[in-house]
N, C-alpha and C positions, 0 to 999 in steps of 0.2 A: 549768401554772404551776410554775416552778420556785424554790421560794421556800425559805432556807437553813431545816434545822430542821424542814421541812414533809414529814412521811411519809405511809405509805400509805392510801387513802382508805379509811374504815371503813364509811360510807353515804354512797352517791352520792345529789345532788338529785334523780333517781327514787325512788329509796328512800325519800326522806324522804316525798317527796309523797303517796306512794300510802298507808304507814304514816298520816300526819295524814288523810286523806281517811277509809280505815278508823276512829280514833279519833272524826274527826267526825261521822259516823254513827251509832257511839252514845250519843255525847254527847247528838247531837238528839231520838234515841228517848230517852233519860233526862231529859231536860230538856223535851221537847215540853211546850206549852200552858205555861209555866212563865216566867218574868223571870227572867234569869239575871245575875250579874255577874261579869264575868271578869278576874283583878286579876294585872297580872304584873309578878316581880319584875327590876328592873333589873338590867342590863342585858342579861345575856345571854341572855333566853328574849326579845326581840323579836322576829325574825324569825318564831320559831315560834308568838308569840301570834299574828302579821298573819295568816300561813298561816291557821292555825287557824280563826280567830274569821271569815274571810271565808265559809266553809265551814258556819259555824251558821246555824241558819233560825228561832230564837228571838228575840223581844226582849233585849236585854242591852247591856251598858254596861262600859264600859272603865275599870280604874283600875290606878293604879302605886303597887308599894312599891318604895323604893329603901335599902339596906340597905351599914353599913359593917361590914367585919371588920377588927378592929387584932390583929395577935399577941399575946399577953403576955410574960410573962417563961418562960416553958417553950413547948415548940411546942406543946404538946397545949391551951393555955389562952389563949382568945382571946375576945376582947370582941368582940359584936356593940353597931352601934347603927342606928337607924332615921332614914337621912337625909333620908327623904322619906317621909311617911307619906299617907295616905289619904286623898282629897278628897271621898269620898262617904260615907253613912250606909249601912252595910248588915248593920244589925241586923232581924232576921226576911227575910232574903232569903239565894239562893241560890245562892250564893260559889261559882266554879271558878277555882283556885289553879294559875295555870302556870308552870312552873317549867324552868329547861333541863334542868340534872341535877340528880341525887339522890346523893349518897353517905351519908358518916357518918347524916345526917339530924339533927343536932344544931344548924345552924344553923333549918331547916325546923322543926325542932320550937320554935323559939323564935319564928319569923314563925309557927305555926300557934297558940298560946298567945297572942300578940297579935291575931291577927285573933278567935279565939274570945271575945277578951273585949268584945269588938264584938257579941256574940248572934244570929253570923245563922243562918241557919233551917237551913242546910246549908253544910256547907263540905269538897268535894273536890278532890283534887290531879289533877292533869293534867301529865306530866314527859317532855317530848323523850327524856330517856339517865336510866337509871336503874343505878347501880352497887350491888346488891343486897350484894356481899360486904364489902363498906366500912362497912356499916351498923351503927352503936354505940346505935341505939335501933329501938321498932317502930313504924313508918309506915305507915297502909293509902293506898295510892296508887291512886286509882279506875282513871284511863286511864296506862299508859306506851308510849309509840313504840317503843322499842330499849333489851333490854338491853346495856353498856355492860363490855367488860372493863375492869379497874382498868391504864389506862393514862392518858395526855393528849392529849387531844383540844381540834380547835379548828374553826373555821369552822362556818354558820348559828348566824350569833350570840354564839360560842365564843369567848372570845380568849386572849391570849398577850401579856400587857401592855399590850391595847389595839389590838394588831393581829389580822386575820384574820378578824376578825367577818364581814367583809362575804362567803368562801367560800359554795357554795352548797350547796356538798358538807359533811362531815363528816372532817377526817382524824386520823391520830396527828401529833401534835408533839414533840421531841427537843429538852426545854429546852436554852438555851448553856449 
């Protein structure tokens, strides 16, 4: 596919497959005999919640947080707010949080503060790309697929204003 902007692949749709199949594995050993709920944030970790969650052999249940970020007045300062919030109850139950990527962790840290005030019995992260060196707080992240260099990436779910989501693969993108 030759598509303007679109660089070179970082993980192919093997790649990803075989890394989520790994992760679901021990998800299910950690979760066995257990009710799990698994809550993913819009929009760009879908593809890898469907993967995923087809892969579990536990009971569990699906929900969405969907989430705005506005800039502020400096780049560094930016409002988050919760467009869509939670349709279930899941105080004393146990939360898996998936997430596409991970960097700063400051937005995560402020969805993990709201779900915590929720009470539930556990709540771990589960993250497609994880950008460890980005990080301006500390995150224990239970499962991660792929560390991620600090570049931009797009496709499985990834986008680029909206585009690209639908890749199966992983690659680097070279904003216009």
């Amino acid at each position: 596919m030759n598509i303007s902007g679109l660089g070179k692949t970082i993980f192919t749709k093997a790649q990803i497959e075989e890394k989520i199949t790994e992760i679901a594995e021990v998800i299910n050993r950690d979760y066995k005999d257990k009710d799990l709920v698994v809550i993913s944030i819009l929009k760009g970790s879908i593809y890898f919640l469907s993967d995923l969650t087809r892969l579990l052999r536990m009971p569990l249940t699906i929900d969405f947080l969907s989430i705005g970020v506005q800039k502020g007045e400096s780049s560094h300062s930016r409002v988050i707010s919760f467009r869509k919030d939670l349709d279930i109850d899941i105080k004393g139950r146990h939360v898996l949080l998936v997430e596409d990527v991970i960097g700063t962790g400051l937005t995560l840290g402020y969805i993990l503060q709201h779900l915590g005030s929720y009470d539930p019995l556990s709540l771990k992260i589960c993250t497609l790309l994880d950008n460890p060196k980005k990080r301006l707080i500390n995150i224990n992240i239970s499962y991660r697929c792929f560390d991620v260099p600090d570049i931009f990436v797009v496709g499985y779910g990834l986008d680029y204003k909206e585009k690209y989501r639908n890749l199966p693969y992983i690659a680097m993108y070279h904003k216009e």
